[in-house]
C-alpha positions as CSV (number, residue, x, y, z in Angstrom):
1,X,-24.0,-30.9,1.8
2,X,-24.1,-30.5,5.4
3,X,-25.8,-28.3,7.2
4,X,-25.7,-26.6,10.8
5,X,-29.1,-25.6,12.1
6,X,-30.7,-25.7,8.7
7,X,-28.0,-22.9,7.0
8,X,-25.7,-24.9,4.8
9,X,-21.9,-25.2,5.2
10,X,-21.5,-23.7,2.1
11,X,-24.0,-20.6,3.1
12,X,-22.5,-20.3,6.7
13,X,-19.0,-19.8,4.8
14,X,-20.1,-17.4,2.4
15,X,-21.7,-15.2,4.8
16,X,-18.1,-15.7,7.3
17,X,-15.7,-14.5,4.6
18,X,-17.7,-11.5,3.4
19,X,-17.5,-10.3,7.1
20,X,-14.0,-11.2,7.6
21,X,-13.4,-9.1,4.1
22,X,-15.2,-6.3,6.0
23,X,-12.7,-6.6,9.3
24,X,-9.6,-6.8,7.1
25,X,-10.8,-3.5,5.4
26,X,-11.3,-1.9,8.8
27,X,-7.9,-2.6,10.1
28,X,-6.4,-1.8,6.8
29,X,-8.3,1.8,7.1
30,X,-6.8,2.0,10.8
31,X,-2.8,1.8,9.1
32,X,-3.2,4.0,6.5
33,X,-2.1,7.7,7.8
34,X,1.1,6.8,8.7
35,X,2.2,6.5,5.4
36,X,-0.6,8.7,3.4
37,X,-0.7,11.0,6.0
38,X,2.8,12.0,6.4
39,X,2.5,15.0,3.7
40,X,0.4,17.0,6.0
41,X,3.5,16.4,8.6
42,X,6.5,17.1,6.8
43,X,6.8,21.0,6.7
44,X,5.6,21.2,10.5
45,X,8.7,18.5,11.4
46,X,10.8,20.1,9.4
47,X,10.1,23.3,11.0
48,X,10.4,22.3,14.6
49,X,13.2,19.9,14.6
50,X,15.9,22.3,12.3
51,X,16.7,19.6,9.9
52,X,16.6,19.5,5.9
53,X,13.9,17.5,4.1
54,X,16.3,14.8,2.8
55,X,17.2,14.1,6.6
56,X,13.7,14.2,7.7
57,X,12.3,11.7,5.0
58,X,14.6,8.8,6.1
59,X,12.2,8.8,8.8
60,X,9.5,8.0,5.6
61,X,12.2,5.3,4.4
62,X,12.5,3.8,7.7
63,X,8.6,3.4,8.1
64,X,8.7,1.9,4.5
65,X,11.6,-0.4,5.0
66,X,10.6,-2.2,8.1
67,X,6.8,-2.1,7.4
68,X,8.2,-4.0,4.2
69,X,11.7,-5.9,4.9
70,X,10.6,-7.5,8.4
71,X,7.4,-8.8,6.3
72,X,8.9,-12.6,5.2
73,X,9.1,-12.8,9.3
74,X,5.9,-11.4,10.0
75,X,3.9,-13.5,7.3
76,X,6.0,-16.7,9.1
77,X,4.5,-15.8,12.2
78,X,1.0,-15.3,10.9
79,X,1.1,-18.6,8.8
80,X,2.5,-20.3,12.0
81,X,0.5,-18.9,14.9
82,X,-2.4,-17.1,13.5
83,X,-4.0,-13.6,12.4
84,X,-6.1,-12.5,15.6
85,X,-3.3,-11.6,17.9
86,X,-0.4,-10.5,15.5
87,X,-2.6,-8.4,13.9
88,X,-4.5,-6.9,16.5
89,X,-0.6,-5.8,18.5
90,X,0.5,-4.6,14.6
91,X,-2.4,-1.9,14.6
92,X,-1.7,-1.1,18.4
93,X,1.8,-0.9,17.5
94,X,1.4,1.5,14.6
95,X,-1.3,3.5,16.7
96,X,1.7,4.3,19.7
97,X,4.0,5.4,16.9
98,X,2.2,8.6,16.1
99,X,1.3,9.1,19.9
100,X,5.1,8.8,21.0
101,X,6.3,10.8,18.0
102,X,3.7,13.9,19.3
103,X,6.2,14.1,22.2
104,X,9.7,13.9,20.7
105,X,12.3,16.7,20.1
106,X,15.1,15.1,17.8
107,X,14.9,13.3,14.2
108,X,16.3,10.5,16.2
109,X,13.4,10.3,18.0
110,X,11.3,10.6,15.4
111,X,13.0,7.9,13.2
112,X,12.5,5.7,16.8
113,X,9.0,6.3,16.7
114,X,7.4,7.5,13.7
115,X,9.6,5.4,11.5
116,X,10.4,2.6,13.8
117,X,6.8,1.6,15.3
118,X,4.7,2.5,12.7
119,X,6.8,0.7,10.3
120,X,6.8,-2.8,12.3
121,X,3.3,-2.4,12.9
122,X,1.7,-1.4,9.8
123,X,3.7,-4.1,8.0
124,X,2.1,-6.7,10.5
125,X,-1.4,-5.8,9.6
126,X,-0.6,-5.1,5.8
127,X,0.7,-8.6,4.9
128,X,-1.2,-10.5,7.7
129,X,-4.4,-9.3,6.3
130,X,-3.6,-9.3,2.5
131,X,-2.2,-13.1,3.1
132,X,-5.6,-13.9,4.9
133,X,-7.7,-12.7,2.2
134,X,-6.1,-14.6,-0.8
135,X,-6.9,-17.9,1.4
136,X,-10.5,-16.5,1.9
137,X,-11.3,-15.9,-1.7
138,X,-9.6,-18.0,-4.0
139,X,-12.4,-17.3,-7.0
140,X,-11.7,-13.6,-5.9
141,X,-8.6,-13.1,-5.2
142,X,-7.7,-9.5,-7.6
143,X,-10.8,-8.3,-6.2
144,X,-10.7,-9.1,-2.3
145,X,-6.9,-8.1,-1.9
146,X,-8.0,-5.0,-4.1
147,X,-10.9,-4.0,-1.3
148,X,-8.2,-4.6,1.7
149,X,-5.2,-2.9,-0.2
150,X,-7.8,-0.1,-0.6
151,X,-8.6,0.4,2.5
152,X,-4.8,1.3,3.0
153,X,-5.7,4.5,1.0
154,X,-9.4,4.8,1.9
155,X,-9.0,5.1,5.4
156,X,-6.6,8.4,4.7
157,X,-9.7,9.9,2.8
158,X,-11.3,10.0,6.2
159,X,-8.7,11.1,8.0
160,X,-7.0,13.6,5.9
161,X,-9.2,16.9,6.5
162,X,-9.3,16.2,10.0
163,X,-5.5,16.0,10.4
164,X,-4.9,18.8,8.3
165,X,-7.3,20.9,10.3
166,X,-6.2,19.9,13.6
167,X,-2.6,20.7,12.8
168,X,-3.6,23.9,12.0
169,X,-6.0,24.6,14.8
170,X,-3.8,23.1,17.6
171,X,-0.3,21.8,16.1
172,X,1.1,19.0,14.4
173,X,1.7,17.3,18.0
174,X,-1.7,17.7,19.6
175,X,-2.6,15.9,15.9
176,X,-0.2,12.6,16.4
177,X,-1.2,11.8,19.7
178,X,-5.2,12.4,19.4
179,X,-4.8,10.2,15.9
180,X,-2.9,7.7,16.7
181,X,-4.7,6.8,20.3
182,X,-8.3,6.4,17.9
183,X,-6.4,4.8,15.1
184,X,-5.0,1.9,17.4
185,X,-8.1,1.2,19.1
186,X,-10.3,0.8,16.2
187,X,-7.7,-1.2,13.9
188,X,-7.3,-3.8,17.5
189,X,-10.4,-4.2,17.6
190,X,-11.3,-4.6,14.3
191,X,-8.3,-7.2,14.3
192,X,-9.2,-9.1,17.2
193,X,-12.4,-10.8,14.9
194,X,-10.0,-11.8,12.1
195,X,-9.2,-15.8,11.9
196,X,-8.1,-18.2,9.0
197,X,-10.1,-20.5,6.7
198,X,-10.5,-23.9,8.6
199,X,-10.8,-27.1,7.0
200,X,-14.5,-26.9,7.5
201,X,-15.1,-23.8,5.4
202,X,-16.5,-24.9,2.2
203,X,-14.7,-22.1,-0.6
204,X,-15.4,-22.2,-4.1
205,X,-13.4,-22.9,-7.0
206,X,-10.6,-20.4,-8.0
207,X,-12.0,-18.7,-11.6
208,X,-8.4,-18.2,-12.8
209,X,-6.1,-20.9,-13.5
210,X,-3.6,-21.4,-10.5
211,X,-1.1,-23.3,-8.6
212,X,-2.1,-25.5,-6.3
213,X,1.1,-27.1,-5.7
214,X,1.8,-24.4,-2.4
215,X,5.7,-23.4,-3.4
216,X,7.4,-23.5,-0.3
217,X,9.0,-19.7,0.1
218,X,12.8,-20.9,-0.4
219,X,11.7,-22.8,-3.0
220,X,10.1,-19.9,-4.9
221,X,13.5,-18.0,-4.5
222,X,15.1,-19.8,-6.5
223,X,13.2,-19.7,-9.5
224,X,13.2,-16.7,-12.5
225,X,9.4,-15.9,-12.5
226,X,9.2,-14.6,-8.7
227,X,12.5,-12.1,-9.2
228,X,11.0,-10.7,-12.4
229,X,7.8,-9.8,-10.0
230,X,10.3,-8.8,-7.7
231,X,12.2,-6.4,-9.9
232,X,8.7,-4.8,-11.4
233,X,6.9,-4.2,-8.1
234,X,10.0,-2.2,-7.2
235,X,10.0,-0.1,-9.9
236,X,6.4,0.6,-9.9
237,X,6.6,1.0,-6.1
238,X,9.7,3.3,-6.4
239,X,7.9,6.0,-8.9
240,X,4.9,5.7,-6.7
241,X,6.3,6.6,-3.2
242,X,8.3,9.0,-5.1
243,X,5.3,10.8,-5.6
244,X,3.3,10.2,-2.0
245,X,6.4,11.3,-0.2
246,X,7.5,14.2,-1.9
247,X,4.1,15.2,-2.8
248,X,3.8,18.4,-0.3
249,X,7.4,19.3,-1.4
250,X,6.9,19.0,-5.1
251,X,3.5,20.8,-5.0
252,X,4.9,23.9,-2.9
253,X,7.5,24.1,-5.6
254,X,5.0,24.3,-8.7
255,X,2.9,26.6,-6.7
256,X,0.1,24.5,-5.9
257,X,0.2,24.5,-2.4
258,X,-1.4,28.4,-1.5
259,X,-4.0,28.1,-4.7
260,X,-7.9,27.1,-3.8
261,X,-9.4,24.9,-6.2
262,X,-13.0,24.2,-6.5
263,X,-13.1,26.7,-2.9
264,X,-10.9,24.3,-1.2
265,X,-7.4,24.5,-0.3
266,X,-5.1,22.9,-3.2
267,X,-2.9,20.5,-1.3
268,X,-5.9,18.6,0.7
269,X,-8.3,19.1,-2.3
270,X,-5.4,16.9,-4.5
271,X,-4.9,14.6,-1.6
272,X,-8.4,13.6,-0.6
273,X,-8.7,13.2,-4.8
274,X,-5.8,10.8,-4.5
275,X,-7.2,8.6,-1.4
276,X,-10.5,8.0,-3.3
277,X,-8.3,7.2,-6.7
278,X,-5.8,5.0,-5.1
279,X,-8.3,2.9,-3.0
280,X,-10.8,2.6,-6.0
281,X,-8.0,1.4,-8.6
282,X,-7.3,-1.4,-6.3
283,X,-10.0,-3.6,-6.4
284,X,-11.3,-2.4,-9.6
285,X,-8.0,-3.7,-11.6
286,X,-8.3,-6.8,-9.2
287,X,-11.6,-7.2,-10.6
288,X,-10.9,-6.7,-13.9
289,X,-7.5,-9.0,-13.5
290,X,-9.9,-11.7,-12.4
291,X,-11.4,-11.9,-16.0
292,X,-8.7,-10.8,-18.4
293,X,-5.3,-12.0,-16.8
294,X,-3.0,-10.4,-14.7
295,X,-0.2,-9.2,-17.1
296,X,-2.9,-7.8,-19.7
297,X,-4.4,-5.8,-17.0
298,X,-0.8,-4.7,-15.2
299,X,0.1,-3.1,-19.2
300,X,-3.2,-1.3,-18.9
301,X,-2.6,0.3,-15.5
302,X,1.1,0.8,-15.7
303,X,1.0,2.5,-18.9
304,X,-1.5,4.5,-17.8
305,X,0.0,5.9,-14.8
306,X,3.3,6.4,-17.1
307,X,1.0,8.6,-19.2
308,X,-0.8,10.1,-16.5
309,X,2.5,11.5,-14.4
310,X,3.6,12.9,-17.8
311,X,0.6,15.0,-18.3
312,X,0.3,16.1,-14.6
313,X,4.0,17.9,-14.7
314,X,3.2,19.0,-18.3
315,X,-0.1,20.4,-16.9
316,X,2.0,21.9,-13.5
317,X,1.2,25.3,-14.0
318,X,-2.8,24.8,-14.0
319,X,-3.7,24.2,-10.4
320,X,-7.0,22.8,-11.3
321,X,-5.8,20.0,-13.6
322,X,-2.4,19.6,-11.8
323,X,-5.2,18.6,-9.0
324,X,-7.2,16.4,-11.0
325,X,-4.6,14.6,-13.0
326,X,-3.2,13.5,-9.7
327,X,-5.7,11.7,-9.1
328,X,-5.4,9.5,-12.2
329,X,-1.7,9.2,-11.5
330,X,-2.8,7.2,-7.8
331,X,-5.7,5.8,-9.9
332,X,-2.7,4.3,-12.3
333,X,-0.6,3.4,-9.3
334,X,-2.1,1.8,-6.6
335,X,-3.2,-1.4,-8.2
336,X,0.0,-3.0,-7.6
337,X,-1.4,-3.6,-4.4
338,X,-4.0,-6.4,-6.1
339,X,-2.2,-7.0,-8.7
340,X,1.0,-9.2,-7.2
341,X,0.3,-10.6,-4.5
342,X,-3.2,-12.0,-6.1
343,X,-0.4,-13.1,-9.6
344,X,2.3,-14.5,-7.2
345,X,-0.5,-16.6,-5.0
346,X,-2.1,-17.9,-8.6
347,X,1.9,-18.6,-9.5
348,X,2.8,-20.1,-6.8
349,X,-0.1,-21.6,-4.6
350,X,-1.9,-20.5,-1.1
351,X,-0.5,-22.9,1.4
352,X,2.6,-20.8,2.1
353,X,0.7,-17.0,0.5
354,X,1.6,-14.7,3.6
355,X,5.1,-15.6,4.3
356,X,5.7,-15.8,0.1
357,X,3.7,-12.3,-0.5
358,X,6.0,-11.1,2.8
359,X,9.1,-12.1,0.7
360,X,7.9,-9.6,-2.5
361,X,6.5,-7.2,-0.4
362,X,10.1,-6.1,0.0
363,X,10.2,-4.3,-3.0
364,X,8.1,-1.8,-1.7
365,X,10.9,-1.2,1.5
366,X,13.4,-1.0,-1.7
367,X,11.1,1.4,-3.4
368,X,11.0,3.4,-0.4
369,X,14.8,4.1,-0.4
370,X,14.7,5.2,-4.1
371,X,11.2,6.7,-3.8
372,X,12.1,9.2,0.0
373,X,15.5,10.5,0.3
374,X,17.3,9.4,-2.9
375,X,14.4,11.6,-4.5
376,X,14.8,15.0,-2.1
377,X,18.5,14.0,-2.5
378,X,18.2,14.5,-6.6
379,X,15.7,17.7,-6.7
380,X,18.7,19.6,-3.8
381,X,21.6,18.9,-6.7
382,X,19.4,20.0,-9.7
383,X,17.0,22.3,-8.3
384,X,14.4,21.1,-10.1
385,X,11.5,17.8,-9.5
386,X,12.0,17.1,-13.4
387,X,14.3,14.7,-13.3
388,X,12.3,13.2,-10.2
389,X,9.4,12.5,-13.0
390,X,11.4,11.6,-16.1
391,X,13.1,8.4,-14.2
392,X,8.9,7.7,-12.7
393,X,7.9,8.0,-16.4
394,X,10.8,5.6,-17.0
395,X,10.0,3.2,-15.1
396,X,6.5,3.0,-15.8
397,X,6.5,2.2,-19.0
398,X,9.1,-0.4,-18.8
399,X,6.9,-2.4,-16.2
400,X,4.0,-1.9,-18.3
401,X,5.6,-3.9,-21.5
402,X,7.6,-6.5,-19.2
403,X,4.3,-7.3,-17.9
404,X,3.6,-8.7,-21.2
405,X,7.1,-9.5,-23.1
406,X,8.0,-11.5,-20.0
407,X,6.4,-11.7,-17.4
408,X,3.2,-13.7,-19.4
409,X,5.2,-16.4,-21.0
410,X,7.8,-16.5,-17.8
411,X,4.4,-17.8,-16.0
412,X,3.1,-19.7,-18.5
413,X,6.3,-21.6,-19.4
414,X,6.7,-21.7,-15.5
415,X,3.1,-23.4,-14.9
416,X,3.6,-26.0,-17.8
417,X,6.7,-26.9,-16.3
C-alpha cells in the first residue's frame, strides 16, 4: 500500500472524508432556517404585508420548488465542474435571500427574495453536498447522507430560540437581515473546503449490495424502479411539509401556541423538539438501513410517522403531549432524507449520484405544492386541519407497505436484470 510520509493512502483517506463529512454538515446547518425557520415568520409577514396565509405560503412553495426542481441542473453542474465553488455561492445565495427579504414591502417581493434566492441556493448546497457524500462513503452511505441531511434540521435547533427572540425583541426584519448575513458567511466558508473523491483516495468496499454499473440519468428515467421512488418520496415529502409549513397555523388553531410547557413557550418548545427529532432520525435510519435493507427500514419509519401524526391530532387538546408527540412525528419523517438518495445510488450506481439524486429530489418541490398552499387552501373551505391529517395519515401508510409490496422486488428483479 502506498504511503505518503509514513501515513498510508488508505489512513490519509480515512482521515480526509471524516472531515469532509464534518464540512458538508456545517454548510448543511448554514441552509436550514429558511425552510425550518419560516414558522417563526409567517404570522409577522402576514401581519405587515395584508395578505392571507394561503397567498403568503406560495412564497414557502416557491423556496421548495426551485430548491428542488432546478436540482437535475444543479447536480449537472456539480458533477461537471466541481463542489467548492457551486456550493460555497449556493450558501451565499441562500444567506442574501433572508437579508433582502428584511427590506421588502410586497408578497412579490418576498416571493423574489425569500422564495426565489433561498430556494436556488439552498437546493445548490442540499444536493451538491448529499451527492458528494454518497461518493465519500460508499460502505456508509444511509449513515453519512443521514449526518448531512441532519444537519438540514440540526442547524435550526441552534437557530430557532434566537430567531424567535430577536423577532420579538426587535422585529421580524431586524431578524432576516442579522440571520442571514451570519448564515452565509459560515455555510461559504464551510463550503469552500469541500472537494470530490479523486482517483487516489483509497475507499472501502460498499457493505450493501449495489450497482456499479453508474445509470446514466436519462437512462434511469426510463425505467419503473426510479418512478416508484419517485411517486413515494412525494408522498412522504407532501404529508411532511404539510406539517413544517402549517405548523404555527395549525398549532394556533388547537390552542397550542399561548400554553407554556415544561416553563417554556409551547410553539418553540415543540419546534426545538422537532429540530433534534428530525436531524437524529436521519442518520439513525441510515444507519440502521445499512444493515437491514432499505425497504425493511422505510416500512418501519413510515408507518411510524403514520401512527405518530394520528396520535398527535388525537392527543391536540393536551399541550404537553401534542408537544412531545411532534416530535416523533419529525422523528418518523425526516429519514427520507437517508433513505432515497442512499437506495437510488445502491440502485443505480455513483458515477452519475448528484445529477440522478437531483432528478428525485423533485418530489420534494412536488410535495411542497401539495404540502404549502394546497393545505391552507383545504383548512379555509372546511374550517378545520382534520382533513389536512387524514390525507398525511393516508399517505403514510401507503408508502410504508409499497416499500415492501413493491418497491423490494421492483429492485431486486431490477438488479438481477
Amino acid at each position: 500500500m502506498a504511503t505518503v510520509n509514513g501515513v498510508s493512502s488508505a489512513q490519509s483517506t480515512t482521515s480526509t472524508r471524516w472531515i469532509q463529512l464534518m464540512l458538508g454538515l456545517v454548510a448543511m446547518m448554514s441552509i436550514s432556517s429558511p425552510q425550518y425557520g419560516w414558522a417563526f415568520f409567517t404570522k409577522s409577514l402576514q401581519d405587515s404585508l395584508g395578505v392571507q396565509l394561503s397567498t403568503l405560503q406560495w412564497t414557502f412553495t416557491i423556496l421548495i420548488v426551485l430548491q428542488t426542481f432546478f436540482s437535475p441542473a444543479q447536480g449537472y453542474l456539480i458533477d461537471k465542474f466541481g463542489a467548492r465553488l457551486l456550493i460555497a455561492s449556493g450558501c451565499l445565495l441562500s444567506g442574501l435571500g433572508w437579508i433582502a427579504a428584511g427590506y421588502v414591502t410586497t408578497i412579490t417581493g418576498l416571493y423574489l427574495t425569500y422564495g426565489l434566492f433561498c430556494g436556488i441556493g439552498t437546493g445548490i448546497v442540499y444536493v451538491g453536498v448529499v451527492g458528494l457524500m454518497v461518493r465519500w462513503f460508499p460502505d456508509r452511505r444511509g449513515f453519512a447522507t443521514g449526518i448531512v441531511a441532519a444537519g438540514y434540521g440540526f442547524g435550526a435547533l441552534l437557530t430557532n430560540t434566537p430567531i424567535y427572540d430577536m423577532i420579538a425583541s426587535r422585529g421580524y426584519q431586524h431578524t432576516l437581515i442579522v440571520f442571514g448575513i451570519i448564515l452565509g458567511i459560515v455555510g461559504a466558508s464551510a463550503a469552500l473546503l469541500l472537494r470530490l473523491p479523486t482517483a487516489d483516495d483509497v475507499l472501502p468496499k460498499p457493505a450493501v449490495e449495489v450497482s456499479s454499473a453508474g445509470t446514466a440519468p436519462m437512462q434511469m428515467l426510463k425505467t419503473k424502479v426510479f418512478w416508484l421512488m419517485f411517486v413515494m418520496m412525494t408522498m412522504m415529502s407532501t404529508g411532511g411539509l404539510m406539517i413544517i409549513s402549517q405548523f404555527g397555523a395549525f398549532s394556533r388553531d388547537f390552542g397550542v401556541t399561548g400554553v407554556t410547557v415544561l416553563g417554556m413557550a409551547a410553539l418553540p418548545l415543540a419546534l426545538n423538539i422537532d429540530r433534534i427529532t428530525n436531524g437524529l432520525t436521519r442518520p439513525f435510519f441510515g444507519w440502521v438501513s445499512d444493515r437491514i435493507g432499505r425497504e425493511n427500514t422505510m416500512a418501519i419509519a413510515f408507518l411510524l410517522e403514520a401512527a405518530s401524526v394520528t396520535l398527535m391530532v388525537l392527543f391536540r387538546d393536551n399541550a404537553l403531549v401534542f408537544v412531545l408527540l411532534s416530535g416523533v412525528v419529525f422523528f418518523g419523517w425526516g429519514e427520507i432524507f437517508s433513505l432515497f438518495p442512499s437506495t437510488l445510488t445502491d440502485t443505480f450506481g455513483a458515477k452519475h449520484a448528484t445529477t440522478n439524486y437531483g432528478l428525485l429530489y423533485i418530489a420534494q418541490g412536488i410535495g411542497s405544492i401539495l404540502g404549502a398552499p394546497v393545505a391552507a387552501y383545504l383548512r379555509e373551505q372546511t374550517g378545520s386541519w382534520l382533513p389536512v391529517f387524514a390525507i398525511i395519515i393516508a399517505m403514510d401508510a401507503l408508502t410504508g407497505i409499497l416499500a415492501l409490496i413493491a418497491l423490494k422486488p421492483m429492485r431486486r428483479a431490477y438488479s438481477a436484470r
